[in-house]
C-alpha positions as CSV (number, residue, x, y, z in Angstrom):
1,X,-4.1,53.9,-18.9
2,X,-0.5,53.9,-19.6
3,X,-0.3,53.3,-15.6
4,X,-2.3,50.0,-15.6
5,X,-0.9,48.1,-17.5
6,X,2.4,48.1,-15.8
7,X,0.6,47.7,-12.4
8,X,-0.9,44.6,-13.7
9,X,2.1,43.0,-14.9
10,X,4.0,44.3,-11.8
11,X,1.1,42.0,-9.8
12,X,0.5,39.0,-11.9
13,X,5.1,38.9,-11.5
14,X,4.2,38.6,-7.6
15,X,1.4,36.4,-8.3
16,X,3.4,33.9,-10.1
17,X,6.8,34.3,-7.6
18,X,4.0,33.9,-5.0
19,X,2.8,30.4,-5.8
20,X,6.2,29.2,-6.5
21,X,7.1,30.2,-3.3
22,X,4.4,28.2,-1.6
23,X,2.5,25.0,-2.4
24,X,-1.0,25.3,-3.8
25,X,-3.1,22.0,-4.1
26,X,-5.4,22.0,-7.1
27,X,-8.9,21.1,-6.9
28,X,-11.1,19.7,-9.8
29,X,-14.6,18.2,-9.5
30,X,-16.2,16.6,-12.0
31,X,-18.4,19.5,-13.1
32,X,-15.3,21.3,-14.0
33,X,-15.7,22.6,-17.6
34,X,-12.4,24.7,-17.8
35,X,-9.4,25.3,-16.0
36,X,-8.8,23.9,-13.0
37,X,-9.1,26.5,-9.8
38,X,-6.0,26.8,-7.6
39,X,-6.6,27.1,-4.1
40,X,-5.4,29.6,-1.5
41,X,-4.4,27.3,1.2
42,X,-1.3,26.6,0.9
43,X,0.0,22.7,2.0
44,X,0.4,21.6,5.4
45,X,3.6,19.9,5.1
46,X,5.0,23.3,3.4
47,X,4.5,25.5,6.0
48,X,6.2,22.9,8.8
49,X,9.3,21.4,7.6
50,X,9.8,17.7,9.3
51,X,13.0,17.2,11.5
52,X,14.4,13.8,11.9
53,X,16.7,13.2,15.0
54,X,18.7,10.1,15.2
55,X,18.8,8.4,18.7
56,X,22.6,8.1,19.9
57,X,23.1,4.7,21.8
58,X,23.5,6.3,24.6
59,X,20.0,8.3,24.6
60,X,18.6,4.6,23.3
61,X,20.3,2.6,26.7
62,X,18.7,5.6,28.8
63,X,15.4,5.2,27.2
64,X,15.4,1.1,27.4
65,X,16.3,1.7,31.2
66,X,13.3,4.2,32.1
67,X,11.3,1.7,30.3
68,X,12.5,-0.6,32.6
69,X,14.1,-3.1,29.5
70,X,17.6,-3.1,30.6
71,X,19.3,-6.6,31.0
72,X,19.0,-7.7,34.4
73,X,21.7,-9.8,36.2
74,X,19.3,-12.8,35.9
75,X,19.7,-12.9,32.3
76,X,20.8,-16.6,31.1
77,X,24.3,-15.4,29.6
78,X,25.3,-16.5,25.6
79,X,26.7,-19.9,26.6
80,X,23.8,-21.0,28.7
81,X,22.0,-20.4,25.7
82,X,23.6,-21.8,23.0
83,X,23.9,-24.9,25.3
84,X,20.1,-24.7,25.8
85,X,19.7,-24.7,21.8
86,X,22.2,-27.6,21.6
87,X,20.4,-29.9,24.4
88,X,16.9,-29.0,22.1
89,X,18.5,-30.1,19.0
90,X,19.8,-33.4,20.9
91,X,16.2,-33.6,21.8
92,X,15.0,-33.0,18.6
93,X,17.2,-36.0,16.6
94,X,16.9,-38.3,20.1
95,X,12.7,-38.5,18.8
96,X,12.0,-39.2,15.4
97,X,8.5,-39.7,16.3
98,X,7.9,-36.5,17.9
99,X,8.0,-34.2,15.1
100,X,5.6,-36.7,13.4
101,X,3.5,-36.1,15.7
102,X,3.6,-32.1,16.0
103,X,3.3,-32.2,12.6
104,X,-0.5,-34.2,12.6
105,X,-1.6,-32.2,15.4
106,X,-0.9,-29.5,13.4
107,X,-2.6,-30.8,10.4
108,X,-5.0,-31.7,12.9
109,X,-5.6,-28.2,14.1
110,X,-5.5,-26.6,10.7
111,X,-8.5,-28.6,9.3
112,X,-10.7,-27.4,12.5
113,X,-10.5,-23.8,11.5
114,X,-11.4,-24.8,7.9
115,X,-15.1,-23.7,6.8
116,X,-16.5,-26.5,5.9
117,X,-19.7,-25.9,2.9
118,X,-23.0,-27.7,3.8
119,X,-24.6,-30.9,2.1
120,X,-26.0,-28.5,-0.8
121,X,-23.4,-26.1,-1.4
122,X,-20.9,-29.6,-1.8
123,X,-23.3,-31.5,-4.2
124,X,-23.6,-27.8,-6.7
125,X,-19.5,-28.3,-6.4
126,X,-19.7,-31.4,-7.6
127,X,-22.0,-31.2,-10.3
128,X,-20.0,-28.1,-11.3
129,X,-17.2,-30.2,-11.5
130,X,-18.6,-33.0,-13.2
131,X,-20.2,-30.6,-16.0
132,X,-16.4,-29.6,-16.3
133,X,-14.8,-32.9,-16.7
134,X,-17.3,-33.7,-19.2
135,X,-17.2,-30.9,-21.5
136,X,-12.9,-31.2,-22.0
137,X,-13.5,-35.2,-22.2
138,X,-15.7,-34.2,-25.4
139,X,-13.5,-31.2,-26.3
140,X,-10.2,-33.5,-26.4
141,X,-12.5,-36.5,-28.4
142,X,-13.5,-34.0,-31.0
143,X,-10.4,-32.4,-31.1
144,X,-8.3,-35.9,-31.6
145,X,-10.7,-37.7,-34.2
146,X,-10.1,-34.3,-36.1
147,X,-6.4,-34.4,-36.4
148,X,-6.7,-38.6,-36.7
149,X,-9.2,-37.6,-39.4
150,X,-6.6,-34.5,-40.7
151,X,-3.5,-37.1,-41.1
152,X,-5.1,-39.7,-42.7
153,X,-6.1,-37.4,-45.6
154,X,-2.6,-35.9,-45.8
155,X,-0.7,-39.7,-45.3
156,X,-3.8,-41.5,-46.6
């Protein structure tokens, strides 16, 4: 006996350095009425660590070429574009009108997409509203002959 009891510490030691050593996940279901059981399996993402490698520029200029996204020679260079933005804005101050106008075809286009409610839905809005309105119009009436009623006995 005197044998046994060291062999059982001597295991439940490499038990415990064991799971230390490697992720358990811990299941519980709701029928659980004690401990929670640890599982064997051990977690994916411990047993393969994850390696991140940075791109150099060099490896990203090779990878935009064999993609076939390198600048070609037909490219409009920085000045033509900045002159193209320029001529735009001169466009865009030249026209007061026309940003008027984008912006009600806009609006325009906006209220097509809306979902309109049918005939009934709108008239059980409407009531709902109305019910609404009514209720605080007699809430603030109550509320203000109270406090009329209030100060006159405290003035009065």
């Amino acid at each position: 006996m005197a044998n046994k009891k060291p062999k059982k510490a001597a295991t439940a030691k490499r038990a415990l350095a064991a799971s230390k050593s490697t992720s358990n996940v811990t299941r519980i279901s709701a029928s659980d009425s004690k401990a929670p059981k640890v599982s064997s399996k051990p977690l994916k993402s411990a047993t393969k660590p994850t390696v991140v490698h940075k791109a150099t520029s060099e490896e990203k200029a090779a990878a935009r070429t064999a993609r076939g996204l390198r600048k070609s020679k037909d490219a409009p260079t920085e000045a033509e574009v900045n002159a193209q933005k320029a001529e735009k804005q001169r466009k865009r101050i030249g026209n007061p009108l026309a940003s008027l106008v984008a912006y009600f075809r806009g609006a325009w286009y906006e209220l097509r997409q809306v979902r309109w409610p049918d005939r009934a839905n709108t008239w059980k809005m409407t009531g709902a509203l109305l019910l609404f309105c009514a209720f605080f119009v007699i809430l603030i009436l109550l509320l203000d002959s109270a406090f009329g009623t209030m100060f006159e006995w405290i003035i009065g």
